[in-house]
C-alpha positions as CSV (number, residue, x, y, z in Angstrom):
1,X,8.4,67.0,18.4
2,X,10.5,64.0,19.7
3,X,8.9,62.3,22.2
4,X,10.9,62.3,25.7
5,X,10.5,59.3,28.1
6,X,12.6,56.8,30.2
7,X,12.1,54.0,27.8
8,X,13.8,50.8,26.9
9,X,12.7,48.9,24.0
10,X,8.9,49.7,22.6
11,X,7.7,46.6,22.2
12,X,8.5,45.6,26.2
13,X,6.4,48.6,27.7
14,X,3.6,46.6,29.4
15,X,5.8,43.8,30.2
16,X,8.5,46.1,32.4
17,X,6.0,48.4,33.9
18,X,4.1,45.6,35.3
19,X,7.5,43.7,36.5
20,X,8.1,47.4,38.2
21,X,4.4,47.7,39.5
22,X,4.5,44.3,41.0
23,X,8.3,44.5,42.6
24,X,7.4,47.9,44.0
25,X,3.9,46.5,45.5
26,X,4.9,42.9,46.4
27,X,3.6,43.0,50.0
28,X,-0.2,43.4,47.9
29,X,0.3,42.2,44.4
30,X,1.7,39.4,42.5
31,X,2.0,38.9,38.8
32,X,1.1,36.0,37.2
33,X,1.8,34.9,33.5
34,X,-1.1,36.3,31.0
35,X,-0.5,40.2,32.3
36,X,-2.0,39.4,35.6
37,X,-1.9,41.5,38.6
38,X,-2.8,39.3,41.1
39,X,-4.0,39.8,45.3
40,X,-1.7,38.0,47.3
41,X,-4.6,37.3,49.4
42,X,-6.7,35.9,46.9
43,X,-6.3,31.8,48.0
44,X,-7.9,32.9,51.3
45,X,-10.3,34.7,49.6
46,X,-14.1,33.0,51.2
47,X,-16.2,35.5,49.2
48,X,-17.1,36.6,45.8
49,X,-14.1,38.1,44.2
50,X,-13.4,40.6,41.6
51,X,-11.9,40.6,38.6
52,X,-11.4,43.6,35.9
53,X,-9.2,44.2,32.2
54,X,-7.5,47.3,30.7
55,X,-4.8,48.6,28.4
56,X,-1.5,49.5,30.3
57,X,-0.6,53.5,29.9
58,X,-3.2,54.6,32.5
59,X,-1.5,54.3,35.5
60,X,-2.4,53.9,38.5
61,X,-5.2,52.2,36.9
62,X,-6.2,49.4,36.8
63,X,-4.0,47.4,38.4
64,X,-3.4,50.3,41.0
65,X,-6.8,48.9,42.9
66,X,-5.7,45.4,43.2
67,X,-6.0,43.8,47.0
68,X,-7.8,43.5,49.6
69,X,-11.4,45.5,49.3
70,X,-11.1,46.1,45.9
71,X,-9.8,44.0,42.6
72,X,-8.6,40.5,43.0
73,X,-6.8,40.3,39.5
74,X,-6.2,42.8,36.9
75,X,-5.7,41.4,33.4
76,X,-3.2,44.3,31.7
77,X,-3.7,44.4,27.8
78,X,-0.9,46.5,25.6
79,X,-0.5,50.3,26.1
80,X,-4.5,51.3,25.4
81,X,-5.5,48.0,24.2
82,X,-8.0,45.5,25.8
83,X,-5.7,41.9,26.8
84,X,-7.6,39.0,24.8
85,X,-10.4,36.4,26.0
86,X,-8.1,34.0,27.0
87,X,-6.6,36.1,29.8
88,X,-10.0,37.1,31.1
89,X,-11.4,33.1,31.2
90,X,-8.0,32.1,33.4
91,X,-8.4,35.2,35.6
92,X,-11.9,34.1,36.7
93,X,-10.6,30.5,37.2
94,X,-8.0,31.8,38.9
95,X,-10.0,34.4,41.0
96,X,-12.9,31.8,41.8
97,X,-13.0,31.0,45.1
98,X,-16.5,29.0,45.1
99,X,-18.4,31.9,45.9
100,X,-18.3,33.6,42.7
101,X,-16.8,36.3,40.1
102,X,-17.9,39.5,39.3
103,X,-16.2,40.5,36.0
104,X,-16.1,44.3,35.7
105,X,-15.5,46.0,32.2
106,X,-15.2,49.3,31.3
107,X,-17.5,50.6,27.8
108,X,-15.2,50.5,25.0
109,X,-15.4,48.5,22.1
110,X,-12.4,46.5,22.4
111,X,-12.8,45.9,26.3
112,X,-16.5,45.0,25.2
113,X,-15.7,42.9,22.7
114,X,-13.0,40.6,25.0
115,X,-15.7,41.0,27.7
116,X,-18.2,39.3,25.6
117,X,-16.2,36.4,24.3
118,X,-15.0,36.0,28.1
119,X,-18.3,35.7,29.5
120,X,-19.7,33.4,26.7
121,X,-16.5,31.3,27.5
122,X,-17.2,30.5,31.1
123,X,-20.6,30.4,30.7
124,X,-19.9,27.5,28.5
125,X,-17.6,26.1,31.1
126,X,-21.0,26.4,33.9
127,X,-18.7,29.1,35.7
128,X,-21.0,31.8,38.1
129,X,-19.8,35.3,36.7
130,X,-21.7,38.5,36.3
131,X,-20.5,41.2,34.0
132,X,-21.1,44.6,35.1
133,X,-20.4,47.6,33.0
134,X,-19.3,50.9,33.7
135,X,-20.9,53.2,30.8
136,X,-21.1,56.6,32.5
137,X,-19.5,59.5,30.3
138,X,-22.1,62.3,28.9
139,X,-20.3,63.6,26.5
140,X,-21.5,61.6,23.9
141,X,-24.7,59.6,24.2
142,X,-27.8,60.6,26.4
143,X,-28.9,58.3,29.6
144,X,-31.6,56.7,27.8
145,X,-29.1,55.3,25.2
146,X,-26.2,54.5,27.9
147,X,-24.8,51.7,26.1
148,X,-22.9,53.5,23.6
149,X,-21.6,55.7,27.1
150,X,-17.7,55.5,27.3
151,X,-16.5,53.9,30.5
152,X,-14.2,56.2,32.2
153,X,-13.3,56.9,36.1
154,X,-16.2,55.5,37.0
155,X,-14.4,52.0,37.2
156,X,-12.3,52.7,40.4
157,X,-15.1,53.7,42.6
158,X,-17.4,50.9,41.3
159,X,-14.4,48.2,42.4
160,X,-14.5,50.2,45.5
161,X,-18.5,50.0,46.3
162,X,-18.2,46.2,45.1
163,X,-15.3,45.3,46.8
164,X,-17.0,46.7,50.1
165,X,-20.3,44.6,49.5
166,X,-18.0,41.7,48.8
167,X,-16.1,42.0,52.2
168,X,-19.3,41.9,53.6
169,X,-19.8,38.4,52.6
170,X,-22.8,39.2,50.5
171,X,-23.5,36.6,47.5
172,X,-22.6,37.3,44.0
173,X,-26.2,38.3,42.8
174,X,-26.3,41.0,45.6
175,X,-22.7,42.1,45.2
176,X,-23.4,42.9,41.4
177,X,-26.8,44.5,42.4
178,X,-24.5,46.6,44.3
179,X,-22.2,47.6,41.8
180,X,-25.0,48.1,39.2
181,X,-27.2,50.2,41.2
182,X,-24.0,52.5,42.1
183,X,-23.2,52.1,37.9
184,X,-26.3,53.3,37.0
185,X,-26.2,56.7,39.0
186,X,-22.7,57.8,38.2
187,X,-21.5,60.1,35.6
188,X,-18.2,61.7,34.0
189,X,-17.2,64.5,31.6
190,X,-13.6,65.0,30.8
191,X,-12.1,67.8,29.4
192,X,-9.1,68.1,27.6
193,X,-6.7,71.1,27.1
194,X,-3.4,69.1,25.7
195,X,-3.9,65.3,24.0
196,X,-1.9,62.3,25.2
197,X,0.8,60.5,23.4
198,X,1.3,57.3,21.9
199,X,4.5,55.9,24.6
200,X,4.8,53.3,21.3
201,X,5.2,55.2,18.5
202,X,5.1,59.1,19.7
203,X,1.8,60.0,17.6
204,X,-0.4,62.6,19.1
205,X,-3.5,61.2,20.0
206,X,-5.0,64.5,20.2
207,X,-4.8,67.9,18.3
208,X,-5.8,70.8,20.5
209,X,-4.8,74.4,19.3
210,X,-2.9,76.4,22.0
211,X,-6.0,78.5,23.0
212,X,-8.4,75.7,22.9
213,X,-10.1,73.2,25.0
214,X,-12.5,70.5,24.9
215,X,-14.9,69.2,27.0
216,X,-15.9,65.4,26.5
217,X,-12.9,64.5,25.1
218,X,-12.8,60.7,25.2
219,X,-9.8,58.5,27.5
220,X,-7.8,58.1,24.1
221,X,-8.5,61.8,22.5
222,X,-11.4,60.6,21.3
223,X,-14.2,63.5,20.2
224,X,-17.4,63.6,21.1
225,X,-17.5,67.5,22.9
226,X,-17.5,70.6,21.6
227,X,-13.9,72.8,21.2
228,X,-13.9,76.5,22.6
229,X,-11.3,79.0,23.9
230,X,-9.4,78.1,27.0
231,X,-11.9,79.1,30.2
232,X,-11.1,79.8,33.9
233,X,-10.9,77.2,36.7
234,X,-14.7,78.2,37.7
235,X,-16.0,78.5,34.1
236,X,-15.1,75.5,33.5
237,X,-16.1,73.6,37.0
238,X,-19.6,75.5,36.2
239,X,-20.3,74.4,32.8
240,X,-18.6,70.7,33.8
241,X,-20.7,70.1,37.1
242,X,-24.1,71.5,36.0
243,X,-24.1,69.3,33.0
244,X,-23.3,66.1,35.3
245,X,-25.8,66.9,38.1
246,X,-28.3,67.6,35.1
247,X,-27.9,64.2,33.9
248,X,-28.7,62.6,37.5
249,X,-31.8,64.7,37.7
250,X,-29.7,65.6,41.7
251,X,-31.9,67.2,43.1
252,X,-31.6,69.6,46.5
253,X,-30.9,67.6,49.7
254,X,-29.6,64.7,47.7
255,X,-26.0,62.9,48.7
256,X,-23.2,62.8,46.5
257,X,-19.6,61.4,45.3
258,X,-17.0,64.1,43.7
259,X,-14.2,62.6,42.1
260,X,-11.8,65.0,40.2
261,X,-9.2,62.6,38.1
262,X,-6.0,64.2,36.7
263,X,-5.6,63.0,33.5
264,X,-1.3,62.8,33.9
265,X,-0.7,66.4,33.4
266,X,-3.0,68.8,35.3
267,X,-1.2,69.5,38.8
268,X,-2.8,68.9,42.1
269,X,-3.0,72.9,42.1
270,X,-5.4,73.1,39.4
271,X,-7.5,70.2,40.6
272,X,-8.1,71.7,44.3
273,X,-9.2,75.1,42.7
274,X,-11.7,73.1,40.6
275,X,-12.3,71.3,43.4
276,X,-12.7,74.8,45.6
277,X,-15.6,76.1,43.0
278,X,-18.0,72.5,42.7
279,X,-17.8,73.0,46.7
280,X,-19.3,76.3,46.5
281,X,-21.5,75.3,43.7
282,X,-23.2,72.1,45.5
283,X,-23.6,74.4,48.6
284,X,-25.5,76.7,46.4
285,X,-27.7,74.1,45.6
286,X,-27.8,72.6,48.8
287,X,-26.7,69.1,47.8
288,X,-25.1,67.2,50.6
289,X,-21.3,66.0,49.5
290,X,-20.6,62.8,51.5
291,X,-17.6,61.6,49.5
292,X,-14.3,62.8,47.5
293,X,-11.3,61.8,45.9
294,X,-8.8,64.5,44.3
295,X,-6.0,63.1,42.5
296,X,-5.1,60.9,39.6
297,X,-6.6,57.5,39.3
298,X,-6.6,57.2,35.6
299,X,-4.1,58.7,33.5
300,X,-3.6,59.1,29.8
301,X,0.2,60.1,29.3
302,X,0.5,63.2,30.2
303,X,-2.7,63.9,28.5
304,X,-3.2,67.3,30.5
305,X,-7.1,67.7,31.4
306,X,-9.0,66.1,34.3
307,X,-12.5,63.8,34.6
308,X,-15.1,65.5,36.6
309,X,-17.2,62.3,38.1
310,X,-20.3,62.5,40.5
311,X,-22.5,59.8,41.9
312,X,-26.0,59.7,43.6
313,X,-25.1,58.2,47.3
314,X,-27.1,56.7,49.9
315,X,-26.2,55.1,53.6
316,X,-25.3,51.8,52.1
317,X,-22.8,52.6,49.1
318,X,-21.5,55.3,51.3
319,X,-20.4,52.6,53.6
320,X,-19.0,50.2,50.8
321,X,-17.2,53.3,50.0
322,X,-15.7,54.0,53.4
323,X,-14.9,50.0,54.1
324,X,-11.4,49.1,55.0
325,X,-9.4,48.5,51.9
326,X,-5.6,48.0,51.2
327,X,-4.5,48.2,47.9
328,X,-1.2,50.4,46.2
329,X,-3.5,53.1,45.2
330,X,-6.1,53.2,47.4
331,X,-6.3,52.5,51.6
332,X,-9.1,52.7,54.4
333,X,-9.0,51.8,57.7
């Protein structure tokens, strides 16, 4: 099938849609040369600050989450490709403000692989960084082996609790014990009904049959579920959220985050009657849900799907959580 989207030229994706981000967000953003989406209030910045890396295509993420309370630069690689090293070492230059950097990357070998030459960069150069990373989907490693987890929605919520410890003037060791301990209790599945596309070339990055489904499809169509017959809203929210609170050990009486992300082609109509069924389902179980988010957050071109994302809460990330932020994608008062 020929692909169908407002396009110029192929090889100028990333560099319009980020020219577009940052014209229709200049009150909040800036862009810098080296793909970066910048906080315009970053100079003033007297705290640790926060910087993160991605592939372009996912919209709104990353760069969505830049300014104040959240990301101080974005460094955009190519449609689903991690930006190199040498982006990453300027953005923490950039971003340092004398207090500190936390460098946030997301579990995927090409993002791992930049994140790793990044830090042993400014490491060399005596710069303070901590590297946190999110590593929370299921699908296809267990908790005891999380490092070969995919990083997946998990990412906005972590710049979220960060950016709120941040805000708070705490010092770089505590703001990454922040983001880690929150990190370390969250977890995703996705599931998949219709793969993405490839906005370069067209490709399918995902087969699915027209009956079928797949839970714990990757962010790029990658495997790692198992393919059955399409299943209702609520089958699918009760096999999806059992296996995530099953994870966490929740038990009853615990606090939790709900995040349902839209991969690009689920409508708001399908999310909200998932949404509808883990609300009955965590009342059955009497576990206490403190915090939500319904929408799309990271995307996969028109991948149609959704993440189902949870996290163990207590008082203190619940209030990182509910801090004042202001950034295109995300605002608290």
């Amino acid at each position: 099938m020929k692909m169908k989207k407002f396009i110029n030229a192929q090889e100028n994706l990333t560099k319009e849609l980020l020219e577009g981000f940052a014209a229709a967000h200049a009150d909040l953003v800036t862009l810098k040369p080296g793909n970066m989406v910048v906080n315009r209030k970053l100079e003033a910045a007297n705290r640790v600050t926060i910087v993160t890396q991605g592939g372009s295509g996912h919209e709104p993420a990353i760069s969505g989450f830049v300014g104040d309370g959240m990301v101080d630069i974005s460094v955009v690689g190519d449609i689903f490709a991690a930006p190199g090293p040498q982006a990453c070492v300027d953005a923490i230059k950039m971003a340092d403000r004398g207090k500190g950097v936390l460098y946030v990357v997301l579990n995927h070998a090409g993002d791992m692989l930049t994140g790793n030459l990044t830090m042993k960069q400014v490491e060399k150069e005596g710069l303070h960084v901590i590297k946190v990373v999110t590593q929370e989907d299921v699908s296809n490693a267990p908790r005891s082996n999380s490092d070969d987890r995919r990083g997946l929605v998990g990412c906005i919520p972590t710049y979220k609790i960060a950016g709120g410890a941040a805000a708070e003037g705490k010092s770089l060791e505590e703001v990454a014990a922040v983001a880690q301990r929150f990190a370390d209790n969250m977890a995703t599945l996705a599931v998949a009904v219709r793969g993405a596309t490839h906005p370069s070339t067209g490709s399918m990055l995902a087969d699915l049959g027209e009956d079928e489904m797949e839970i714990g499809m990757g962010q790029h169509g990658e495997g790692g579920g198992g393919r059955s017959a399409m299943k209702t809203a609520d089958a699918t929210a009760d096999i999806m959220l059992n296996a995530l609170l099953k994870d966490l050990s929740i038990q009853s009486g615990e606090k939790l985050m709900l995040i349902l992300n839209g991969a690009g082609a689920t409508t708001l109509m399908e999310l909200f009657i998932i949404y509808r069924r883990c609300v009955q389902i965590l009342k059955e179980k009497n576990i206490q849900l403190v915090a939500n988010y319904v929408g799309e957050l990271l995307t996969v071109q028109e991948q149609a799907g959704f993440q189902m994302f949870i996290a163990r809460m207590d008082d203190e990330l619940l209030r990182y959580w509910n801090a004042p932020c202001n950034t295109p994608y995300m605002k608290k008062q």
